[in-house]
Each structure stands twice: as C-alpha cells, then as structure tokens.
PyMOL commands that place a pseudoatom at each C-alpha (Angstrom):
pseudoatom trace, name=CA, resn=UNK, resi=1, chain=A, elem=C, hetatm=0, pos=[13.601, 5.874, 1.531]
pseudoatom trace, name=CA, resn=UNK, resi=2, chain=A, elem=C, hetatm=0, pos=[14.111, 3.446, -1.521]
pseudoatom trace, name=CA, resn=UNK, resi=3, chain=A, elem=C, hetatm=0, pos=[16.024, 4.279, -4.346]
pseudoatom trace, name=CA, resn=UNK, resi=4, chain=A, elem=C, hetatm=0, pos=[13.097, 4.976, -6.928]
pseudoatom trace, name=CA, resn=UNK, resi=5, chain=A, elem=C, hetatm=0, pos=[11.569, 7.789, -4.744]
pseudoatom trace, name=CA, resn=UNK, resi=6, chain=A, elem=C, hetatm=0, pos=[15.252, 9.051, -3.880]
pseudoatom trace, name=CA, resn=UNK, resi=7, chain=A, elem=C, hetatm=0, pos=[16.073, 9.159, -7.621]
pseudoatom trace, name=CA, resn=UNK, resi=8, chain=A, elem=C, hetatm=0, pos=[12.657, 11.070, -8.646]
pseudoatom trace, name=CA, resn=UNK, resi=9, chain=A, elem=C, hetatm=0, pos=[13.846, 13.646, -5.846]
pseudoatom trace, name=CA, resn=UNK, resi=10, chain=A, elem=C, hetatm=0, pos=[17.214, 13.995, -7.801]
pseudoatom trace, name=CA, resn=UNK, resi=11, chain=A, elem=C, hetatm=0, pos=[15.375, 14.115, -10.808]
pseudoatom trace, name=CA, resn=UNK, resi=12, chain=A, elem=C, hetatm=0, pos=[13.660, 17.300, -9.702]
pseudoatom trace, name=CA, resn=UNK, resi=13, chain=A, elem=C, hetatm=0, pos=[16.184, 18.683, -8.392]
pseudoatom trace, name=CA, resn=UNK, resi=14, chain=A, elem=C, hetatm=0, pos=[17.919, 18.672, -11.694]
pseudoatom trace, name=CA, resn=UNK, resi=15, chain=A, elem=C, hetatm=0, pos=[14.484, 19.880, -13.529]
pseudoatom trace, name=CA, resn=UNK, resi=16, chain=A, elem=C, hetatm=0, pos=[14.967, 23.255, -10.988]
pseudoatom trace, name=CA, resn=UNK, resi=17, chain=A, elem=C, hetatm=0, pos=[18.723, 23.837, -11.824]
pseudoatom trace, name=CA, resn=UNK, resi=18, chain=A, elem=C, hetatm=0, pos=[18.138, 23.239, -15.638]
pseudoatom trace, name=CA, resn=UNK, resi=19, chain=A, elem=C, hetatm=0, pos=[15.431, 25.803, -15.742]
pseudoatom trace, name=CA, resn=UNK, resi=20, chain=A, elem=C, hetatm=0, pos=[12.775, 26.011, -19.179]
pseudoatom trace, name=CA, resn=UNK, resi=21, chain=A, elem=C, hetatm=0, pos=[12.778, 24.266, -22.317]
pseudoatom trace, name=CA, resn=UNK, resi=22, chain=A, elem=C, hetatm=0, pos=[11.225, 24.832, -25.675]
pseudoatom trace, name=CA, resn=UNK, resi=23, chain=A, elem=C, hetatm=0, pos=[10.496, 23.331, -28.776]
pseudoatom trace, name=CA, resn=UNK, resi=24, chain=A, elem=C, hetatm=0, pos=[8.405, 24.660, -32.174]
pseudoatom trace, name=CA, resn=UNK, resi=25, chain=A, elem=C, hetatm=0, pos=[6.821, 21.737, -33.906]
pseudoatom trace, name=CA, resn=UNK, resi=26, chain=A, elem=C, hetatm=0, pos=[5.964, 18.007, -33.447]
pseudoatom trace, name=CA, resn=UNK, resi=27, chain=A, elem=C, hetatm=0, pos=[8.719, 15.686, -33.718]
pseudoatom trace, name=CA, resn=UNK, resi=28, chain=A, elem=C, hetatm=0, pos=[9.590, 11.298, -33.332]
pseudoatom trace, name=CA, resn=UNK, resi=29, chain=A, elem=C, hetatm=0, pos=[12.812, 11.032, -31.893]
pseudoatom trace, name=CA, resn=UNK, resi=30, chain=A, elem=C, hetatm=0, pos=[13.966, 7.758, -31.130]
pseudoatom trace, name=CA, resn=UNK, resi=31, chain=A, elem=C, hetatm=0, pos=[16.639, 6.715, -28.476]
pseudoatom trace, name=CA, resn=UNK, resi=32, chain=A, elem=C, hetatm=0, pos=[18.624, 3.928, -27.747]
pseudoatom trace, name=CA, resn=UNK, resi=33, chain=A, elem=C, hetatm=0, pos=[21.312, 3.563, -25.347]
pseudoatom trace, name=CA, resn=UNK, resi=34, chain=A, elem=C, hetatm=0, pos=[22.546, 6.935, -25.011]
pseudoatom trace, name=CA, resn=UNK, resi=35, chain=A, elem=C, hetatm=0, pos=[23.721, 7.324, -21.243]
pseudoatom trace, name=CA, resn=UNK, resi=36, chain=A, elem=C, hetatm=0, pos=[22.817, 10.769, -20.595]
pseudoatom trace, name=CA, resn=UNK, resi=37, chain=A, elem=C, hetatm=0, pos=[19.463, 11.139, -22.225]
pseudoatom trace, name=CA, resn=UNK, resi=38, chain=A, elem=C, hetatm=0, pos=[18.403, 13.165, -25.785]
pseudoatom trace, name=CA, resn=UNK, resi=39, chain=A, elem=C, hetatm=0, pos=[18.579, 16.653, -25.792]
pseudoatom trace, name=CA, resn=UNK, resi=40, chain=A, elem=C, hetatm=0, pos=[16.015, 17.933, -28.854]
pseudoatom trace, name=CA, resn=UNK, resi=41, chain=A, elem=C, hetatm=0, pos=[17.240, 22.022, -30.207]
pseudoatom trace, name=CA, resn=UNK, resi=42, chain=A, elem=C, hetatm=0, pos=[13.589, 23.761, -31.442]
pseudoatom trace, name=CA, resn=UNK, resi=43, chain=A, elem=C, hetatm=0, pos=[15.598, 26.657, -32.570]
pseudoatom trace, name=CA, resn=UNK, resi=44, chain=A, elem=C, hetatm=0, pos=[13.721, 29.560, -32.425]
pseudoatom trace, name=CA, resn=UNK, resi=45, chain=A, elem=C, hetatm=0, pos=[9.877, 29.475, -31.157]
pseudoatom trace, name=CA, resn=UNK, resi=46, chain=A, elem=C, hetatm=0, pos=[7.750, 32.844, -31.708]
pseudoatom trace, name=CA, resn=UNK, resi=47, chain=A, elem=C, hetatm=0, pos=[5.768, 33.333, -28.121]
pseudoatom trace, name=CA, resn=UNK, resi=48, chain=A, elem=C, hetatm=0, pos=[3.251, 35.708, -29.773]
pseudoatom trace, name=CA, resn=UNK, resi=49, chain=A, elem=C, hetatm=0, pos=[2.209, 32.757, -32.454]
pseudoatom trace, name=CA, resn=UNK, resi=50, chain=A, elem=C, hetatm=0, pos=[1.630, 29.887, -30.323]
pseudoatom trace, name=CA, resn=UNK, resi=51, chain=A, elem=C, hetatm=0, pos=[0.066, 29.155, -28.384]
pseudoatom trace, name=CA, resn=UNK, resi=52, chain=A, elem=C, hetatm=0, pos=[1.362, 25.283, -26.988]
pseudoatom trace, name=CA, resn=UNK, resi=53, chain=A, elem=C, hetatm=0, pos=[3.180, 22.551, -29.336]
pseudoatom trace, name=CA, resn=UNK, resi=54, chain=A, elem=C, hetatm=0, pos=[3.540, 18.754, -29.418]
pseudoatom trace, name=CA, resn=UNK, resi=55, chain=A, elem=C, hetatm=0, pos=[5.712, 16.436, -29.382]
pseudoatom trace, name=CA, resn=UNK, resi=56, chain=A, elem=C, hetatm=0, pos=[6.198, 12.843, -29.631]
pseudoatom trace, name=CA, resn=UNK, resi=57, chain=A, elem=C, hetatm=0, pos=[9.612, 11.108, -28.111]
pseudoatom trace, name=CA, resn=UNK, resi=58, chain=A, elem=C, hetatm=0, pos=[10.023, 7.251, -29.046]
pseudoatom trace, name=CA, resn=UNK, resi=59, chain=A, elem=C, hetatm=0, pos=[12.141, 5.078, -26.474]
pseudoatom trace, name=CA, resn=UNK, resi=60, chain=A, elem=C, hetatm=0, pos=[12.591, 1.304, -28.009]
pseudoatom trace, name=CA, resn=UNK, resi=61, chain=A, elem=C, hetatm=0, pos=[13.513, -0.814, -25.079]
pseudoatom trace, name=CA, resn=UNK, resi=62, chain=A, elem=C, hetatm=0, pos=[16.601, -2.517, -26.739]
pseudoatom trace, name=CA, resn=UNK, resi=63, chain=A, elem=C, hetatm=0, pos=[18.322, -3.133, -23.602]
pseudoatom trace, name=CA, resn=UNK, resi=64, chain=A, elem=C, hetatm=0, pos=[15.872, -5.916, -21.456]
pseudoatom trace, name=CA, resn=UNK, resi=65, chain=A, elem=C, hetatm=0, pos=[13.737, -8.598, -21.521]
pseudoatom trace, name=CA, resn=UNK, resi=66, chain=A, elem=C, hetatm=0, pos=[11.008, -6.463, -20.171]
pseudoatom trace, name=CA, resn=UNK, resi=67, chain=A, elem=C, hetatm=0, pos=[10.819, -2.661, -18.649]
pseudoatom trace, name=CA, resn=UNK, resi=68, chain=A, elem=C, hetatm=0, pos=[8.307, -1.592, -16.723]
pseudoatom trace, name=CA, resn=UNK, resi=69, chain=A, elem=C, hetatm=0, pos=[7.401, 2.066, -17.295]
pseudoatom trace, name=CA, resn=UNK, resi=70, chain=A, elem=C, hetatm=0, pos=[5.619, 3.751, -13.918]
pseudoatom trace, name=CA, resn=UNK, resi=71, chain=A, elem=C, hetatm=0, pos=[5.517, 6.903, -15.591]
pseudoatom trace, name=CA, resn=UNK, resi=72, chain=A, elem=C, hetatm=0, pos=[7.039, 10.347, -16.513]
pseudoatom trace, name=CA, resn=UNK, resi=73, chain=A, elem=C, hetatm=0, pos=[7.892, 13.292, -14.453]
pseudoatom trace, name=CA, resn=UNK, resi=74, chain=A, elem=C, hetatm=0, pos=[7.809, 16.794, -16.158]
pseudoatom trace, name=CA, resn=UNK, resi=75, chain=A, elem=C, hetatm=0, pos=[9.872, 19.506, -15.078]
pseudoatom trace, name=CA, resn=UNK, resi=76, chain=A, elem=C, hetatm=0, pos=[7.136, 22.473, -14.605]
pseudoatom trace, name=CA, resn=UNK, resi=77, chain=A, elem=C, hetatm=0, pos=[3.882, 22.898, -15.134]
pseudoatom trace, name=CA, resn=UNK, resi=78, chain=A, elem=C, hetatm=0, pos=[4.290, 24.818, -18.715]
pseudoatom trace, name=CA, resn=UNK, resi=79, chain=A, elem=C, hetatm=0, pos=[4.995, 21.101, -20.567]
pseudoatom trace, name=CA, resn=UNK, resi=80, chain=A, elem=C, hetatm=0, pos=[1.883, 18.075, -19.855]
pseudoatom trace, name=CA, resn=UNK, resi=81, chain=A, elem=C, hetatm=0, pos=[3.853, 14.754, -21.021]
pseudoatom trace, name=CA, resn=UNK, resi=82, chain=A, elem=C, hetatm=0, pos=[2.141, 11.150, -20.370]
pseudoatom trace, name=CA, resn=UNK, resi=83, chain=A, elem=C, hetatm=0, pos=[3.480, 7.899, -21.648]
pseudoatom trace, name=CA, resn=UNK, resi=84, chain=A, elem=C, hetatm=0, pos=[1.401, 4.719, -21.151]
pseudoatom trace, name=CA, resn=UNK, resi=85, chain=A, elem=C, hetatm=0, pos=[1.989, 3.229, -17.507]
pseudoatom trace, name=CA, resn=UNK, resi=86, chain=A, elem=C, hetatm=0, pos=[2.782, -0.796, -17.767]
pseudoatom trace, name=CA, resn=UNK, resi=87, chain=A, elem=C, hetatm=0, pos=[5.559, -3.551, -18.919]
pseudoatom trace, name=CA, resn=UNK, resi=88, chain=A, elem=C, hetatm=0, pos=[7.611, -2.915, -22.695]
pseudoatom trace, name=CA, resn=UNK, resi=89, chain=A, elem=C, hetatm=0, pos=[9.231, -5.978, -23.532]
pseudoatom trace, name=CA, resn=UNK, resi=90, chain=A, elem=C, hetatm=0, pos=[12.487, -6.424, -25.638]
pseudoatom trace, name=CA, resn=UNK, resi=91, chain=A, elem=C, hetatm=0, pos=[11.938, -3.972, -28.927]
pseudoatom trace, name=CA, resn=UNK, resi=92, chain=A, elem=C, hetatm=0, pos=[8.960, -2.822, -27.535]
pseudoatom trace, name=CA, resn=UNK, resi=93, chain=A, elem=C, hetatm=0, pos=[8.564, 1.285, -28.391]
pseudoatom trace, name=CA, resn=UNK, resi=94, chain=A, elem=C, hetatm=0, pos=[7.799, 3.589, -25.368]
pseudoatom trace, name=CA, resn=UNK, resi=95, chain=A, elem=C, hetatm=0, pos=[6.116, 6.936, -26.722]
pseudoatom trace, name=CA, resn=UNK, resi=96, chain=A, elem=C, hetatm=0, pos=[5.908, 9.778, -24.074]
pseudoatom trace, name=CA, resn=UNK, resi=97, chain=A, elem=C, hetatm=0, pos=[4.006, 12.464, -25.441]
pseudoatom trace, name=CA, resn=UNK, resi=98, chain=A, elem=C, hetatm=0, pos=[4.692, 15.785, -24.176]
pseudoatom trace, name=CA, resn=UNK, resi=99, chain=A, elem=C, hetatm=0, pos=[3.036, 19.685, -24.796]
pseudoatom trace, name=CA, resn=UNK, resi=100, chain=A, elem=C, hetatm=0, pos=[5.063, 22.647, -24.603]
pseudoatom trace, name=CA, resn=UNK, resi=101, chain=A, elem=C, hetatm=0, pos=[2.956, 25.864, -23.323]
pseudoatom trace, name=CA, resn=UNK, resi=102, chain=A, elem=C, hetatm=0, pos=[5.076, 28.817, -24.141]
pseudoatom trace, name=CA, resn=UNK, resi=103, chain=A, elem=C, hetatm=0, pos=[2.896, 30.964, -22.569]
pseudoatom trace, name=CA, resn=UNK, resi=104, chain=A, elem=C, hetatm=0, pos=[2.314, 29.885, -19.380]
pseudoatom trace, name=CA, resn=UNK, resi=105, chain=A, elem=C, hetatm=0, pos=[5.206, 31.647, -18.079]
pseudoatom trace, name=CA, resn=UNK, resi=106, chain=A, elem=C, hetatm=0, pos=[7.638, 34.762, -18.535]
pseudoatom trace, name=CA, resn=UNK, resi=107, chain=A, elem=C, hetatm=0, pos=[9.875, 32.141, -21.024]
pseudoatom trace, name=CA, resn=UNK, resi=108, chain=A, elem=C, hetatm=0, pos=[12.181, 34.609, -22.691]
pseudoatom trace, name=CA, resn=UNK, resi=109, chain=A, elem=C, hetatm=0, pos=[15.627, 33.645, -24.523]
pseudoatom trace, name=CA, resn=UNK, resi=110, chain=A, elem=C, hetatm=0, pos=[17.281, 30.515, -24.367]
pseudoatom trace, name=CA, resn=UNK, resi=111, chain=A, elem=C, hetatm=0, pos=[14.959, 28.003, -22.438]
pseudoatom trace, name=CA, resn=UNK, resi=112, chain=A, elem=C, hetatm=0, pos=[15.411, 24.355, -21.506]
pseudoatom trace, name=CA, resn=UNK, resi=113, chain=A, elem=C, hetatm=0, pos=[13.015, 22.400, -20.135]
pseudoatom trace, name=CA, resn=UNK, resi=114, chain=A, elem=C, hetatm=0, pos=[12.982, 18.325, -19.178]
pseudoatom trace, name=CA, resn=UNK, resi=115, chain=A, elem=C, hetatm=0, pos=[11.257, 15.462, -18.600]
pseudoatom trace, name=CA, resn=UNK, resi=116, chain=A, elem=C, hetatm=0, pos=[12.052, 11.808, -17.438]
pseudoatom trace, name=CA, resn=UNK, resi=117, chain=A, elem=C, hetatm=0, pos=[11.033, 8.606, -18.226]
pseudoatom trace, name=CA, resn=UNK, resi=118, chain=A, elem=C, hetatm=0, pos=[10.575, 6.180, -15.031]
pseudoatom trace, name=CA, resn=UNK, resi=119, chain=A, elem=C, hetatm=0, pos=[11.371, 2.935, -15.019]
pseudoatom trace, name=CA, resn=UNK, resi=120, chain=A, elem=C, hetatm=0, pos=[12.271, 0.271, -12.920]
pseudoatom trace, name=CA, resn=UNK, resi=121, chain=A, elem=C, hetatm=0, pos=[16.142, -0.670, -14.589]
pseudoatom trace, name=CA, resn=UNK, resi=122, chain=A, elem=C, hetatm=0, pos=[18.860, 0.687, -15.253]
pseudoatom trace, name=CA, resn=UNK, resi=123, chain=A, elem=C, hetatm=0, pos=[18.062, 2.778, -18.498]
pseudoatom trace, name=CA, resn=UNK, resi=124, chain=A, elem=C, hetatm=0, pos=[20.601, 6.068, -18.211]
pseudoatom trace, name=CA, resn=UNK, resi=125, chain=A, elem=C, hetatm=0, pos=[23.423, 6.934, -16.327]
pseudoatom trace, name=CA, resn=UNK, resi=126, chain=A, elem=C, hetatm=0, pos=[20.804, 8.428, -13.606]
pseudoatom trace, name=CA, resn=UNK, resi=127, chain=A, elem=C, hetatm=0, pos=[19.936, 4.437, -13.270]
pseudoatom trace, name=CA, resn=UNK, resi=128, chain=A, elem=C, hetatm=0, pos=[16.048, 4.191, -13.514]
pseudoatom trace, name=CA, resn=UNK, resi=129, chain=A, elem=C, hetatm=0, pos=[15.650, 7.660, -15.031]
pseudoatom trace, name=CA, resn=UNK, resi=130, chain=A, elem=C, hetatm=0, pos=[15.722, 8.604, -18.770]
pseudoatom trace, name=CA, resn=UNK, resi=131, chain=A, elem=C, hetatm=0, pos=[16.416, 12.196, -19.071]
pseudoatom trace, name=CA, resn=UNK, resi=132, chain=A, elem=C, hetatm=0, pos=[14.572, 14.250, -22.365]
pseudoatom trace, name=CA, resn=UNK, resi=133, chain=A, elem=C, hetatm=0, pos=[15.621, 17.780, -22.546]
pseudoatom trace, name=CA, resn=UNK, resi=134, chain=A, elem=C, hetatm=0, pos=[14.024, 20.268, -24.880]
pseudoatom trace, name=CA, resn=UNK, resi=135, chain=A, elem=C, hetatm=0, pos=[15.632, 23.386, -25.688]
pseudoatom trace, name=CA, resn=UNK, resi=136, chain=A, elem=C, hetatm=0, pos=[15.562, 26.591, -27.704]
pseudoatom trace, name=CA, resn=UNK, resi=137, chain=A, elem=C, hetatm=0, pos=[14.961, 30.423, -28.352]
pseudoatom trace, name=CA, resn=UNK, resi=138, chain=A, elem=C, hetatm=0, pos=[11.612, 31.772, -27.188]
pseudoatom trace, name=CA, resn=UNK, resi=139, chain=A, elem=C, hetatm=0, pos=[11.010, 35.302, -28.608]
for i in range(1, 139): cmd.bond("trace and resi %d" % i, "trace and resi %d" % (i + 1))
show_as sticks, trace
zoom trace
C-alpha cells in the first residue's frame, strides 16, 4: 500500500473520531505553515434557519517550488468541499471551497466536522495531508 492511500485511510479515520462540524457564514481564511491544520469556531448556527452555508478556505503554497493538489477529502456527507485538482507553484493560492448542510443529519450541540487538503509533500504534521476543521453550536 503506498503512503498516499495509507495516509487518506488515517485521514478518515480521524474524520470518524472527530465527529461533525459547523460553521454560520462564508469566510477566507488563509494558512501558512501551521503544523496541525486551521480550526475555524462558527459559534452558534440556528438549524431551523438554514438551510446549508459556504465557505471559502485559502492555502498559499509558501513552502515549495510547486505542490500538486490531487484533491480534498470531506469528512461526511453533510459538507461538499472541491478545490481545483493540478500543480500550485511557490505563492500560488489553493481555495477549497466547502458547504456545510446542517440539516442533513441529527447535528445537535457542539459539532466538528473536517476536511483535508491532498497533496503530494509534506504540508502538515500528517505529511501530505492539510487538516481544516470547522466547529460550532448547532441549535
């Protein structure tokens, strides 16, 4: 097994321990070398009111010559991220986009739900894998 697919199997392994993540409204984050990924706090998100949200996450490849990006992984079915598939060069921004469905399951109190970023270096401590975590309240 090579070390990409054994590293996506962590990665969803961690999605199922972390559990269910929210967020409320659309936001640009933008990372650079933090070794244990970006965790975003919604606060509070009111279930009854919406019905999914947006978000936009902005990686700038500050660390290599060139990344290649194969893709992003999301955690459940309840958040739809993409990110556009292909080589980043040095200051190059990587946007994943991602949709938060509140709705599509029982999400009740604190919720955290995450994504990753796949690449093919060393980006985070989980080596290829860039970890985005959204949390909050759902009511």
């Amino acid at each position: 097994m090579s070390k990409k697919y054994l590293y996506i199997i962590i990665g969803i392994l961690v999605l199922v321990i972390i559990g269910f993540a929210t967020h409320e409204k659309t936001v640009t984050l933008v990372m650079k070398k933090k070794e244990d990924g970006t965790t975003v706090d919604f606060g509070t998100l009111k279930k009854k009111n919406t019905s999914s949200k947006n978000y936009t996450f902005k990686y700038v490849n500050d660390m290599h010559d060139t990344l290649k990006v194969y893709g992003v992984l999301d955690g459940c079915d309840c958040t739809k991220s993409m990110v556009k598939e292909g080589i980043y060069h040095r200051n190059d921004t990587i946007k994943i986009e991602t949709n938060y469905n509140p709705n599509k399951y029982n999400d009740k109190g604190l919720t955290v739900k995450q994504i990753f970023l796949v690449t093919n270096k060393t980006v985070s401590k989980f080596d290829t894998i860039y970890p985005l975590t959204l949390k909050g309240i759902v009511e």
